[in-house]
Each structure stands twice: as structure tokens, then as C-alpha cells.
C-alpha positions as CSV (number, residue, x, y, z in Angstrom):
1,X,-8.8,67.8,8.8
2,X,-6.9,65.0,10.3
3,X,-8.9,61.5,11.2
4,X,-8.5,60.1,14.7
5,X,-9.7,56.8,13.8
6,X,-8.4,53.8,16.2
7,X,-9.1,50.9,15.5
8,X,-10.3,49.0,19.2
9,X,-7.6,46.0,20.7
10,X,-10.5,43.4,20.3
11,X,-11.6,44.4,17.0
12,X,-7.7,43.4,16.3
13,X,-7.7,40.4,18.1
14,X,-11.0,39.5,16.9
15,X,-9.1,39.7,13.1
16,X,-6.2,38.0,14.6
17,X,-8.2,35.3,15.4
18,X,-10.2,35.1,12.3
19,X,-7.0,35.1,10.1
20,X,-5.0,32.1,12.5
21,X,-8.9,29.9,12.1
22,X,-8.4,30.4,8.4
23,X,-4.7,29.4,8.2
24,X,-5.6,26.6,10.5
25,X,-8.2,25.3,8.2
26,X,-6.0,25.9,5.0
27,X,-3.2,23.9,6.1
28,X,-5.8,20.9,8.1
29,X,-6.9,21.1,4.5
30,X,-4.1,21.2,2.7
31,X,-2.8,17.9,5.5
32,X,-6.2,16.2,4.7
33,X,-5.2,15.8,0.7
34,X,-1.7,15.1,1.3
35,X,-2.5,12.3,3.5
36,X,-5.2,11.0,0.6
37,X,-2.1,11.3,-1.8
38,X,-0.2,9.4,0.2
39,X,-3.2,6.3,0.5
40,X,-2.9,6.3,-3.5
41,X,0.6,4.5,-5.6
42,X,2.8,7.2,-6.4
43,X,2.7,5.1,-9.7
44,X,1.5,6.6,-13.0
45,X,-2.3,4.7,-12.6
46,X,-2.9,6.3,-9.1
47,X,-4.4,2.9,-8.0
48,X,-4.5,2.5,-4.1
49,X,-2.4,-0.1,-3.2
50,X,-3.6,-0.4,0.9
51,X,-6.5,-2.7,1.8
52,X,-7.9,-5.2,-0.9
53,X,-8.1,-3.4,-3.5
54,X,-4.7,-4.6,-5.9
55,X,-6.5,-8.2,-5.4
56,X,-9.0,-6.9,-8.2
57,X,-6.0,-6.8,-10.8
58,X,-6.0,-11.0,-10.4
59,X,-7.0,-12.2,-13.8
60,X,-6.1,-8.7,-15.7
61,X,-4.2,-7.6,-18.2
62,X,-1.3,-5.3,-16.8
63,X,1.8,-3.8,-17.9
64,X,4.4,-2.7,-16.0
65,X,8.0,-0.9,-16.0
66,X,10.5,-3.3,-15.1
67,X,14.2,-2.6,-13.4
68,X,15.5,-1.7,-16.8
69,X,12.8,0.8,-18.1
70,X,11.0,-1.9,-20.2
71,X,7.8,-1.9,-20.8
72,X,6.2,-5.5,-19.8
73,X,2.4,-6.9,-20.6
74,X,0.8,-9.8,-19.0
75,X,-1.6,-11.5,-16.3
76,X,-2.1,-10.5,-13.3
77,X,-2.2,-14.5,-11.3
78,X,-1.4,-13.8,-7.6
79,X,-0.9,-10.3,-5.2
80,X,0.9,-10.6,-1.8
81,X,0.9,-8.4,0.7
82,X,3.8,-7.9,3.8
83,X,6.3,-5.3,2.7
84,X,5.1,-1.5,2.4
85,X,3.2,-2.1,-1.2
86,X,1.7,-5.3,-2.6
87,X,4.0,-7.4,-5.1
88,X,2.5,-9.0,-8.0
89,X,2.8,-11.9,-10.2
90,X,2.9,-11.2,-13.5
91,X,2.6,-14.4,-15.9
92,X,4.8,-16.2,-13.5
93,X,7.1,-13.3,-12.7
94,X,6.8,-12.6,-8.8
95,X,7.9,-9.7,-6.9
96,X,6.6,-6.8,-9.3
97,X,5.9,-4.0,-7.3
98,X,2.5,-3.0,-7.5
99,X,3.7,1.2,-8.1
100,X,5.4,-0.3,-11.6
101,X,2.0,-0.7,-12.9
102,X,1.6,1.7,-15.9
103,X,-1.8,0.2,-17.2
104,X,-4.8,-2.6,-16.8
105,X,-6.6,-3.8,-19.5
């Protein structure tokens, strides 16, 4: 007994479809928390450093990696913005890049 069962074009484009909607929604998705990755320091702390927010580290404790791989504490005094992330100043050291940060206290 052989089966003669077809399957109809628009059932198959009907699937199609379905299947394209869902890879379009995975990868808008998948888009959607790259770009919210992207709003966050690649830094170990994961603290945004777009809009006001670094300006709440003023006063804090922070520490930070330096150029040589050295682990620095101090506070916080002054963050300016103008270049692609905020620079800090770090009891009295400017220019520390606000993605160096590896803790607040």
C-alpha cells in the first residue's frame, strides 16, 4: 500500500513563512541584546558609561587597572566626558578611563 500524500504549495509556503518570522525575530532579538551590551563598559563592573550615570562614582571609592596591570584604589573627585567613554579623576590622577574600573566601594 503506497501513500499518495502531497503536501499543498501554500501549506509549504505557509511553513516557509512561519520559519523566516521566527529567524527574523531570533536574530531582531538576538540584535536587541547586543546593542544593550554594547550601552554597558566592556569593563569587568558592567557599569554604563553613556548618559550621567559615571557622575554617581564622584565621591566613591574605586579601583582601577592602570597601563601596567596594577591594581589602583582611591576617590573618585571629577568625571568628563568628550571622547568615546568618560575619563575619571582618581585622587588627583586624571584621564582614567572609566572601562579600567574593577570595583566601587
Amino acid at each position: 500500500m503506497t501513500s499518495n500524500h502531497r503536501t499543498s504549495p501554500a501549506a509549504t509556503a505557509s511553513t516557509s513563512t512561519d520559519q523566516t518570522e521566527q529567524i527574523a525575530q531570533l536574530a531582531q532579538s538576538s540584535t536587541l541584546e547586543q546593542m544593550d551590551n554594547v550601552a554597558s563598559t566592556p569593563g569587568a563592573l558592567g557599569i554604563p558609561v553613556v548618559g550621567p550615570r559615571p557622575v554617581a562614582l564622584v565621591g566613591h571609592d574605586v579601583a582601577y587597572t592602570d597601563p601596567t596591570g596594577t591594581t589602583v584604589t582611591g576617590t573618585c573627585t571629577c568625571v568628563a566626558f568628550g571622547g568615546n567613554t568618560p575619563q575619571l579623576t582618581v585622587s588627583g590622577v586624571d584621564g582614567i578611563d572609566a572601562t579600567a574600573l574593577t570595583a566601587v566601594f
